[in-house]
C-alpha positions as CSV (number, residue, x, y, z in Angstrom):
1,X,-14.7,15.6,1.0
2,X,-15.5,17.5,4.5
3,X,-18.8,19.1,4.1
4,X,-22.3,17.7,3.2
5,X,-22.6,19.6,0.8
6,X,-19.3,18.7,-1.3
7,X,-21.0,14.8,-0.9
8,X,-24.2,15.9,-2.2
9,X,-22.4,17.2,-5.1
10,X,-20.2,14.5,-5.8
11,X,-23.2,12.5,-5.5
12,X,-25.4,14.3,-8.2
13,X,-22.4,15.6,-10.4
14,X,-19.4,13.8,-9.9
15,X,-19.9,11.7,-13.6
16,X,-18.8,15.4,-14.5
17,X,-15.4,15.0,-13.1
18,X,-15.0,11.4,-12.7
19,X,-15.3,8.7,-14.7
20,X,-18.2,6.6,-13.7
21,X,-17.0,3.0,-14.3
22,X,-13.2,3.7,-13.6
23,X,-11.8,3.4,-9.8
24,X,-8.5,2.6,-8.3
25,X,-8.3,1.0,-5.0
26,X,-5.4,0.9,-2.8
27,X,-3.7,-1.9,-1.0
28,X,-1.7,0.2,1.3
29,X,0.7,-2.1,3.6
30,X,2.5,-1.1,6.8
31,X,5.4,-2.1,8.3
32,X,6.8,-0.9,11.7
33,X,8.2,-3.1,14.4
34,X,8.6,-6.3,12.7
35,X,4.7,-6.3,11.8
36,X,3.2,-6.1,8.2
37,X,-0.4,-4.5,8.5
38,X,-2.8,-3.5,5.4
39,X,-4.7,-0.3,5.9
40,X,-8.4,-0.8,6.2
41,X,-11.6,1.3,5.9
42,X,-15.2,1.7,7.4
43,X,-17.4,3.8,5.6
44,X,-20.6,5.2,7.1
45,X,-23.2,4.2,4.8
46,X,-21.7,0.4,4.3
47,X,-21.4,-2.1,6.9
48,X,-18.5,-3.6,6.7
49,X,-14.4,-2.6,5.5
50,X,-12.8,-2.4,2.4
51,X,-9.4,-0.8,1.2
52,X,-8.9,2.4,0.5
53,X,-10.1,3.9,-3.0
54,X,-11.5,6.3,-5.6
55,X,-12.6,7.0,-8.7
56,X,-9.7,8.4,-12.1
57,X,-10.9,12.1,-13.0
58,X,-11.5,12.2,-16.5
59,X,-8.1,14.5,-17.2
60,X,-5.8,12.7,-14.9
61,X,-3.2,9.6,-15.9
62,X,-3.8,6.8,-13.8
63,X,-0.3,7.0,-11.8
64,X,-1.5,10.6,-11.3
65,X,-4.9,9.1,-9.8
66,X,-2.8,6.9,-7.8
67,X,-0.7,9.0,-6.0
68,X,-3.6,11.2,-5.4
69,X,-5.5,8.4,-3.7
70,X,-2.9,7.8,-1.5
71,X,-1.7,11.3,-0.5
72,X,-5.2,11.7,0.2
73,X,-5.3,8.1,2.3
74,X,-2.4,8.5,4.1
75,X,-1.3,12.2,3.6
76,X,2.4,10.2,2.1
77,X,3.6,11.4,-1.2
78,X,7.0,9.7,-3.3
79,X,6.3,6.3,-1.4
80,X,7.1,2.8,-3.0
81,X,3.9,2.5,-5.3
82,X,2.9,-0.1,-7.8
83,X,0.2,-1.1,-10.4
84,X,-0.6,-4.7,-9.9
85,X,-3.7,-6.1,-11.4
86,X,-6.9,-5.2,-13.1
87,X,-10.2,-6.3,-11.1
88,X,-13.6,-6.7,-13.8
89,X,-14.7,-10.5,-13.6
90,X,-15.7,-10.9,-10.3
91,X,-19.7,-11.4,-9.4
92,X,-19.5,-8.5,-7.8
93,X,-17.7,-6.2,-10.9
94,X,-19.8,-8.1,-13.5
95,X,-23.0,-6.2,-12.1
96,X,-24.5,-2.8,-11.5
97,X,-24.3,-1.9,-8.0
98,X,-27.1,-2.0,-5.7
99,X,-27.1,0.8,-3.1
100,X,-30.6,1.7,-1.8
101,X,-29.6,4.6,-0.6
102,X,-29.0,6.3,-4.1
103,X,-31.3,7.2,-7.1
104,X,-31.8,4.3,-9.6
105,X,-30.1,6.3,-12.2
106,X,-26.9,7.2,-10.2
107,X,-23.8,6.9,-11.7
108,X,-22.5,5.0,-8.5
109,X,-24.7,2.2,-9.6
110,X,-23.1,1.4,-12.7
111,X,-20.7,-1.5,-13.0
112,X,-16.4,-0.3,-12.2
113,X,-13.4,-1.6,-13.0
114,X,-11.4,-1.6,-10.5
115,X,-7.8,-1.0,-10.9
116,X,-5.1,-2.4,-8.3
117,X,-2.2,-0.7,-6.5
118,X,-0.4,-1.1,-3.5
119,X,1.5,0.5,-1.4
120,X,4.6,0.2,1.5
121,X,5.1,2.8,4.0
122,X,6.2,2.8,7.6
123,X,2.4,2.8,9.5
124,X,4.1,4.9,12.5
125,X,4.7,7.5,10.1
126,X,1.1,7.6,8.3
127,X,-1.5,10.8,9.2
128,X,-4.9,9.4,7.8
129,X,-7.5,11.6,7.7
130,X,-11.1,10.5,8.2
131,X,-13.7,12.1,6.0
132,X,-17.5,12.6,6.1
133,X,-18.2,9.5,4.1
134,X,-15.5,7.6,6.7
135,X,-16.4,6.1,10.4
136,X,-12.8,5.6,10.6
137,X,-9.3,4.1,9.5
138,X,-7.8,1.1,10.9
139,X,-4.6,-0.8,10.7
140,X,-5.4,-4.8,10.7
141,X,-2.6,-7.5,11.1
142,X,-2.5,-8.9,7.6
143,X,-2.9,-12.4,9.1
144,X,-6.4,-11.0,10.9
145,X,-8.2,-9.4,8.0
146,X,-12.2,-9.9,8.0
147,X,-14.4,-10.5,5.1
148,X,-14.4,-7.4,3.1
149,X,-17.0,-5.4,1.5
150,X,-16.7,-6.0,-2.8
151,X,-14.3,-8.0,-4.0
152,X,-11.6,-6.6,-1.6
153,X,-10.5,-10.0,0.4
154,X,-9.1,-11.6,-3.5
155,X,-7.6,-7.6,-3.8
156,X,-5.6,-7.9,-0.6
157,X,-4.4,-11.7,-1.4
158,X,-3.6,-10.8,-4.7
159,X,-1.7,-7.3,-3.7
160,X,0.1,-9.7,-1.4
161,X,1.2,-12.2,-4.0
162,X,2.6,-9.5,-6.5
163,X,4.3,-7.5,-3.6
164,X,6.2,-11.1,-2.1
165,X,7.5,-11.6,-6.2
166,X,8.3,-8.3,-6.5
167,X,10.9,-8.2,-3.2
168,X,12.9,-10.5,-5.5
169,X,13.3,-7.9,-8.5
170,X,13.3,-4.3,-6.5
171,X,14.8,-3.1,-3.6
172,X,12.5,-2.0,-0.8
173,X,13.2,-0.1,3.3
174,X,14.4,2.9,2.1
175,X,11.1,4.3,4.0
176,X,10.6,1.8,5.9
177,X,13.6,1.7,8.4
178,X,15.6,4.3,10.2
179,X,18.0,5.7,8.2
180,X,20.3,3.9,9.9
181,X,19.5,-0.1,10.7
182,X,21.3,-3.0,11.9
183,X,21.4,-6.1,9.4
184,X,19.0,-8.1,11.7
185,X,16.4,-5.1,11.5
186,X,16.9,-5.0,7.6
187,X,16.3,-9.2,7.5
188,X,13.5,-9.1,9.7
189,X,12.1,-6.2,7.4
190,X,12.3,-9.2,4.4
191,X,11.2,-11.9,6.6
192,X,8.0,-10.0,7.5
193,X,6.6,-9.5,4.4
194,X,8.0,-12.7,2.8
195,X,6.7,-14.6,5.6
196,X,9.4,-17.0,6.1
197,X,13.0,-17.0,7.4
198,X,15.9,-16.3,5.3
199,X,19.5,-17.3,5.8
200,X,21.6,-15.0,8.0
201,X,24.4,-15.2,6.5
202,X,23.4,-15.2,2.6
203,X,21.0,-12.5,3.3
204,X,23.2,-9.8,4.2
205,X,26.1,-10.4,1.4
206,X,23.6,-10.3,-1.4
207,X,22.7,-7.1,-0.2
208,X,25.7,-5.9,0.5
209,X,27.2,-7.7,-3.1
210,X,24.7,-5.2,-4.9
211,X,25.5,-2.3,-3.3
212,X,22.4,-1.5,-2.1
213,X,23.3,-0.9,1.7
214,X,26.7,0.2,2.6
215,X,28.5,0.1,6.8
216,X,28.7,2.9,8.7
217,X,31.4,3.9,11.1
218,X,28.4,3.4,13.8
219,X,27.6,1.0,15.8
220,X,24.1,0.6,18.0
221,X,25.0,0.5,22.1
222,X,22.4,-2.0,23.4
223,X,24.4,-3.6,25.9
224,X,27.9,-4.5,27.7
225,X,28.6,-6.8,25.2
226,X,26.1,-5.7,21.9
227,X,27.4,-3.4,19.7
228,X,25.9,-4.1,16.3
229,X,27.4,-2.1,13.5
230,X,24.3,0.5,11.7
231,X,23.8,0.7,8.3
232,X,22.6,2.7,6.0
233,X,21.1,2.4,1.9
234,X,23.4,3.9,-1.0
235,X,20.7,6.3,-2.4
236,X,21.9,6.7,-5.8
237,X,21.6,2.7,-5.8
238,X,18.9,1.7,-4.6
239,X,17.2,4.1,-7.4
240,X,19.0,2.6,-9.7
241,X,17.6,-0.4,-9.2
242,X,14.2,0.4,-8.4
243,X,14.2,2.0,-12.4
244,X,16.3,-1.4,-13.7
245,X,15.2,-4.1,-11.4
246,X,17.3,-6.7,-9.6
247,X,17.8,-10.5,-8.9
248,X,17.7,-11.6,-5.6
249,X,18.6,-15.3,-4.2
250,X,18.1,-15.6,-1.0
């Protein structure tokens, strides 16, 4: 929404398009630079942050919604992006909404179910867009998140949880890294978001043992003596087992 007018509408008619009790919010993680950040943000008529969201249109599939959300979020389309829990019992989700600033009978009043996704994209690479109903966007370390507005904080540790378990069974960097990367740049991709150290020399065969990244003939020139060989992902692979999962061991 750009105009006044479009909120005003989706204010008094949006039930029409929308459902009213239905939304899907969006943990969107970033990576760039060895640092994992969640996307955060600030509306104009609530103090405070919360992640990213909207409501499912009453003809559109919820990985349709999804996908929407974020294209509209982060302007990123065909990015790794994954259901991961459904948010109703909360205090906050077990009422109707009290906004002061809306007629009693709104349909933004009444009670949502909030439906979880996140999301993994390279932040260096992400356009967001600010809206009239948006002061701004903000990318926040995920170790310096604030109290959020709803039930967003349990959202965000929750995303986090079911995105760490997940590393083990799916592949992830394919837009995350160049598309050529050294095996330390690949390890501290894992180690970020994992949040712990891995082995250095396990790490790199199990990857390799799956067939999921593949050598070059190119190496990186960093210095006299630093030559680090580049690497790059085997495609047809990694989709392959993004659709039939993995087993990693590290």
């Amino acid at each position: 929404m750009k105009t006044e007018k479009e909120v005003n509408d989706f204010i008094t008619n949006g039930y029409k398009t929308y459902y009213s009790n239905l939304v899907i919010d969006c943990a969107i993680f970033g990576y760039h630079d060895q640092q994992l950040k969640i996307l955060l943000a600030k509306w104009k008529m609530l103090n405070g942050y919360s992640l990213p969201g909207g409501f499912v249109g009453r003809k559109e599939p919820l990985s349709i919604a999804a996908n929407r959300i974020l294209k509209e979020r982060t302007s990123l389309e065909k990015v790794f992006l994954q259901q991961f829990y459904t948010f109703g019992d909360s205090a906050f989700r077990s009422q109707n909404q009290k906004y002061e600033s809306l007629p009693k009978d709104s349909w933004l009043k009444e009670r949502t179910i909030g439906i979880g996704y996140y999301a993994l994209v390279n932040y260096s690479h992400v356009n967001v867009e600010v809206d009239i109903l948006t002061e701004e966007y903000v990318w926040e370390d995920i170790n310096k998140v604030p109290t959020l507005l709803f039930d967003h904080n349990e959202m965000l540790e929750r995303a986090l949880h079911h995105m760490r378990i997940n590393l083990y069974h799916q592949p992830i960097g394919y837009n995350l890294l160049e598309k050529k990367f050294t095996l330390p740049e690949i390890q501290s991709l894992y180690e970020t978001i994992l949040g712990k150290q891995l082995d250095r020399r396990n790490f790199p065969k199990k990857l390799l043992s799956l067939g999921l990244i593949k050598a070059t003939n190119e190496v990186r020139r960093i210095g006299q003596h630093r030559s680090p060989k580049l690497y790059t992902f085997d495609k047809k692979k990694y989709d392959q087992c993004i659709k039939e999962g993995i087993v990693l061991a590290f």
